[in-house]
C-alpha positions as CSV (number, residue, x, y, z in Angstrom):
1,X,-30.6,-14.5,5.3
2,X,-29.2,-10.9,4.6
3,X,-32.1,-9.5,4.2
4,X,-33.8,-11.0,7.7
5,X,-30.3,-9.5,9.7
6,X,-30.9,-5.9,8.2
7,X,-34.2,-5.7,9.3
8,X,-33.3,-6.5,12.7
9,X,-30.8,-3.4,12.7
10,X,-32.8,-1.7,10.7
11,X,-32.3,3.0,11.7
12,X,-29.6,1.2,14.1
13,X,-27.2,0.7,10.7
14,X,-26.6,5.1,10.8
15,X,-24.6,4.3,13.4
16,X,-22.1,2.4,11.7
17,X,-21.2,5.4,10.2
18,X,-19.8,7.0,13.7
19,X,-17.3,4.5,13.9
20,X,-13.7,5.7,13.5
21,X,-12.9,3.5,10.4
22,X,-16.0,4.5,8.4
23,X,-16.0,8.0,9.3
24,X,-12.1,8.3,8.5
25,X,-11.5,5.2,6.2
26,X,-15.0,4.4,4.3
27,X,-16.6,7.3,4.0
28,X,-14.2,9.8,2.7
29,X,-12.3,7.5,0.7
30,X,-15.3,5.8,-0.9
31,X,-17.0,9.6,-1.7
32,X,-13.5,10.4,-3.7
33,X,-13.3,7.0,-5.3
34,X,-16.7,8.2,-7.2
35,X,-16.2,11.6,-7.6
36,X,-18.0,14.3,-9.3
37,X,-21.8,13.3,-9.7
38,X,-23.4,16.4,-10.8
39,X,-25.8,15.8,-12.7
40,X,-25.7,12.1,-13.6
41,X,-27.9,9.6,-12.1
42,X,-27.1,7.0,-9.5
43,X,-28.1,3.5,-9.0
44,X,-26.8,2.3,-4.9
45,X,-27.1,-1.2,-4.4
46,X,-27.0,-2.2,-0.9
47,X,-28.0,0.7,-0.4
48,X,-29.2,0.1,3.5
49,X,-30.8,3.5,5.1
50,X,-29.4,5.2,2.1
51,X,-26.6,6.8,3.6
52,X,-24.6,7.2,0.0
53,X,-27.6,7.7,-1.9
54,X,-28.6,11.1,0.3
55,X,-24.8,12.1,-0.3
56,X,-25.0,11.8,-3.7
57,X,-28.1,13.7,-4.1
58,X,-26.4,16.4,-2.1
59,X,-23.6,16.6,-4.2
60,X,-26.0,17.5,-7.2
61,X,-26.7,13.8,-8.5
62,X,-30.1,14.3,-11.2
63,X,-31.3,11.0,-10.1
64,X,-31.0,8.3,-6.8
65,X,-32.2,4.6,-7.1
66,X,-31.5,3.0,-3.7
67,X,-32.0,-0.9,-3.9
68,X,-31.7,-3.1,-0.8
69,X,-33.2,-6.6,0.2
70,X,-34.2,-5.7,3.4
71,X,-37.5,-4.0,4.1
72,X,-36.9,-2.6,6.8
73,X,-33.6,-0.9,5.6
74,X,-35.8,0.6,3.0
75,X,-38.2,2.0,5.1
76,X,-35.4,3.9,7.0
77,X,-34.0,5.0,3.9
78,X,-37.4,6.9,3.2
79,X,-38.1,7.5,6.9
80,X,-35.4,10.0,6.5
81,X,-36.2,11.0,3.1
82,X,-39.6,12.1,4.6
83,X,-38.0,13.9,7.7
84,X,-35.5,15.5,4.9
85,X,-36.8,15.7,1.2
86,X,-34.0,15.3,-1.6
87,X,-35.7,13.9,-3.9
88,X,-34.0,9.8,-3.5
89,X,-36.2,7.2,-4.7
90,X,-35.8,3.8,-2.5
91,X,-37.1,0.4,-3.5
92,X,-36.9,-3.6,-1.4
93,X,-35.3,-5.6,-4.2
94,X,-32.5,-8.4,-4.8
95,X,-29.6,-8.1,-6.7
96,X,-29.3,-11.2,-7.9
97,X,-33.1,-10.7,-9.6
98,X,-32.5,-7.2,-10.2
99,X,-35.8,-6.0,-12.1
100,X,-35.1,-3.8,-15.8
101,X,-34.9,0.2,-15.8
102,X,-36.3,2.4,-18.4
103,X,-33.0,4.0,-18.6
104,X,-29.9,2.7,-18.4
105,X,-28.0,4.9,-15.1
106,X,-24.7,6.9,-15.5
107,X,-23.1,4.8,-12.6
108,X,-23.8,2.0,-10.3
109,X,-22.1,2.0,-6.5
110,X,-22.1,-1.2,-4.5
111,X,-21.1,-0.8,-0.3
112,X,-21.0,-4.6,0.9
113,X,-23.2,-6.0,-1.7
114,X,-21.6,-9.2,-2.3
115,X,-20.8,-10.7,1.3
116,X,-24.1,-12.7,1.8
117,X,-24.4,-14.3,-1.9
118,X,-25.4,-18.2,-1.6
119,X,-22.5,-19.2,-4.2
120,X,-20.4,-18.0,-7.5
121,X,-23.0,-18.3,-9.2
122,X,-25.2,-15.7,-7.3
123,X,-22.2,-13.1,-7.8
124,X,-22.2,-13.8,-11.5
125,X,-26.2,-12.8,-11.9
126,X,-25.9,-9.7,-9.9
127,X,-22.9,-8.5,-11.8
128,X,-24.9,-9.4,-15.0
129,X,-28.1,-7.6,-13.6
130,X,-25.9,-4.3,-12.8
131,X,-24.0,-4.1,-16.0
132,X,-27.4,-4.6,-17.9
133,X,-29.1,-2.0,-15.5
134,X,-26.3,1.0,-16.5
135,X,-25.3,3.0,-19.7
136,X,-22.1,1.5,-21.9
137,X,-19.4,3.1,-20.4
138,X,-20.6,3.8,-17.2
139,X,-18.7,3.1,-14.1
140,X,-19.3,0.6,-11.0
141,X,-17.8,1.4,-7.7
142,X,-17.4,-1.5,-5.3
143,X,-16.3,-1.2,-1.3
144,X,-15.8,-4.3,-0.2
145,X,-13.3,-6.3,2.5
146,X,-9.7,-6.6,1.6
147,X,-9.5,-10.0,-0.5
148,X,-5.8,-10.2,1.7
149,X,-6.8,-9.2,5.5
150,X,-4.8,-11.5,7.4
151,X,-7.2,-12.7,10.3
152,X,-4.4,-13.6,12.9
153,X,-3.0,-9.7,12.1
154,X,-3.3,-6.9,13.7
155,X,-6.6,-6.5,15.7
156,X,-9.7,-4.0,14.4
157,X,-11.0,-3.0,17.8
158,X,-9.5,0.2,18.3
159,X,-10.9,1.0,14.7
160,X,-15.1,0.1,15.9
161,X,-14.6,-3.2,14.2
162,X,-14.0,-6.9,14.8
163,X,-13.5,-9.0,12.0
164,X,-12.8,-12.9,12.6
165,X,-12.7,-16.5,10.3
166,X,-15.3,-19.1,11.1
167,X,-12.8,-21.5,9.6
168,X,-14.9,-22.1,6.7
169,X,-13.7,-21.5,3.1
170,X,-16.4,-21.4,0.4
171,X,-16.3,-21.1,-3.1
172,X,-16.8,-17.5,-2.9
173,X,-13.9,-17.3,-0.3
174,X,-13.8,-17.5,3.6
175,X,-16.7,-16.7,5.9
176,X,-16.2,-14.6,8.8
177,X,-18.4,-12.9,11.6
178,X,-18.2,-9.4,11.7
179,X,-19.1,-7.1,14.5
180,X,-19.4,-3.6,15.3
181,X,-18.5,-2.1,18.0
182,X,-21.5,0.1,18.8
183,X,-24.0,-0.3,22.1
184,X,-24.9,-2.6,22.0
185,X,-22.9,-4.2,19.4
186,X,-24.2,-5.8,15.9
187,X,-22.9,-9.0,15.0
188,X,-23.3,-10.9,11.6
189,X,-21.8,-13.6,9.5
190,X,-20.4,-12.7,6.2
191,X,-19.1,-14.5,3.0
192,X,-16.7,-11.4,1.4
193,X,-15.7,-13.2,-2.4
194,X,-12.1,-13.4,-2.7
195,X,-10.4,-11.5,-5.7
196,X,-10.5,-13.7,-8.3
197,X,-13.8,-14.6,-8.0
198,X,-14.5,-10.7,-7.6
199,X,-12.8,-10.5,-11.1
200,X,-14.0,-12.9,-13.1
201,X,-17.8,-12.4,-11.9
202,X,-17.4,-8.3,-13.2
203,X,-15.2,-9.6,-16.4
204,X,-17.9,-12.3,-17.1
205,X,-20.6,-9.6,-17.0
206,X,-19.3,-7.4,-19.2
207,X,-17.2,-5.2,-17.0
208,X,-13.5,-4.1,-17.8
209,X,-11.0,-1.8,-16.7
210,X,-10.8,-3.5,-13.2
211,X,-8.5,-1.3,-10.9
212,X,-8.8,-2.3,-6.8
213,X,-8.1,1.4,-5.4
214,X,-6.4,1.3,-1.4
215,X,-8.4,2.9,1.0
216,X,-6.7,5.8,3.1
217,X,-7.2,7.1,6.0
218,X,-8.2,10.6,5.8
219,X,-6.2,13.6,6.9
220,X,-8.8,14.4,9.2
221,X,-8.8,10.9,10.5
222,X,-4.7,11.4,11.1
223,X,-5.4,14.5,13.1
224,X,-7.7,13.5,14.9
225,X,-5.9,10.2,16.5
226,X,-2.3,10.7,14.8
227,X,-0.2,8.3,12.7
228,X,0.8,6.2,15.4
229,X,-3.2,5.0,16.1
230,X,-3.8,3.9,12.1
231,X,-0.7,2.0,11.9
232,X,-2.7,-1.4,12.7
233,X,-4.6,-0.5,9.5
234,X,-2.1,0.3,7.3
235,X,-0.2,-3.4,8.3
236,X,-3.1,-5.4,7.3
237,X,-6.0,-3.3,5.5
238,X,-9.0,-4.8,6.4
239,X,-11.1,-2.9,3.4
240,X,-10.8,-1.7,0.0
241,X,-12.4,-0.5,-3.0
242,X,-12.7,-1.0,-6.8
243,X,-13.7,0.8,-10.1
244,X,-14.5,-0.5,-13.4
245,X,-16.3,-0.1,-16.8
246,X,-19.3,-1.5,-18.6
């Protein structure tokens, strides 16, 4: 299903990235959450147009393997590769039969990967997959949706976001539709896992050192609208992030 949606949005995805909550939430905090990348190499999964996977290059990364199910997400991603050589590789593939590497990679990133798994199980093989596709000790950074957003909370509008329950829990936690405010908007269902099943899917795999990291705002974010506007956010995060080791 996933992959059928993106290739609907398709180039229209880069505009997420306007949006005041990714610009001033996402983006800066998840770029700090990885760090320094000079000179290791990076595999993105999820990796859409290959937003992170050009940033990382930028910031002196020796090597970018963008992965994504959708076709048409891919051919975006090297669309702009073309109109802007940096040397990112992109490749249509799933997760959850994620193919073998040559060589292990120095770190992994995942932006939204696991909201459109079928079941538990599904989680479980892609966390397998990505802890057999890096180097031992290497790190995984995931940016997913806050395992404790209250739905009836504070609204996401003012943010570019709506983010409501369909009423439906699942083994992997509650499904909700998601849409973003652009013109016109984009509008999908989503299955974000809930933290335990988060957990023990990494821990099963392999991975340790689980730490879920807060996403700020960013003090460019705060000037730009002022305390007062993020205060929604802060009440009931609607994202966050997490870091841990193979």
């Amino acid at each position: 299903m996933s992959g059928q949606l993106y290739d609907e949005i398709g180039e229209a995805f880069e505009g997420f990235k306007t949006l005041p909550l990714t610009r001033y939430g996402e983006v800066p905090g998840f770029l700090a959450l990885v760090g320094d990348v000079k000179g290791r190499s990076i595999l993105d999964l999820a990796s859409g147009t290959g937003f992170y996977s050009r940033e990382f290059k930028r910031r002196g990364a020796s090597d970018v393997l963008g992965v994504d199910i959708s076709s048409a997400m891919v051919e975006a991603g090297q669309g702009l590769e073309a109109a802007d050589p940096l040397g990112v590789r992109y490749e249509v593939g799933d997760v959850a039969e994620l193919r073998s590497f040559d060589e292990p990679f120095d770190i992994a990133i995942a932006v939204q990967l696991f909201n459109y798994a079928e079941d538990v199980a599904t989680i479980e093989r892609m966390c397998r997959n990505i802890h057999r596709s890096v180097a031992p000790g290497a790190e995984f950074f995931v940016f997913t949706q806050h395992p404790d957003l209250r739905f009836e909370g504070p609204g996401l509008a003012k943010y570019g976001f709506l983010c409501e329950s369909l009423g439906e829990e699942t083994e992997i936690g509650p499904r909700v539709r998601l849409t973003a405010l652009l013109d016109p908007p984009i509008t999908f269902e989503a299955n974000p896992p809930s933290r335990s099943v988060l957990e023990k899917s990494l821990e099963a795999a392999g991975f340790g050192e689980i730490t879920w990291v807060p996403l700020e705002i960013s003090a460019a974010g705060v000037r730009e609208y002022g305390e007062e506007f993020w205060a929604d956010y802060h009440a009931n995060p609607p994202l966050t992030m997490l870091r841990c080791r193979a």
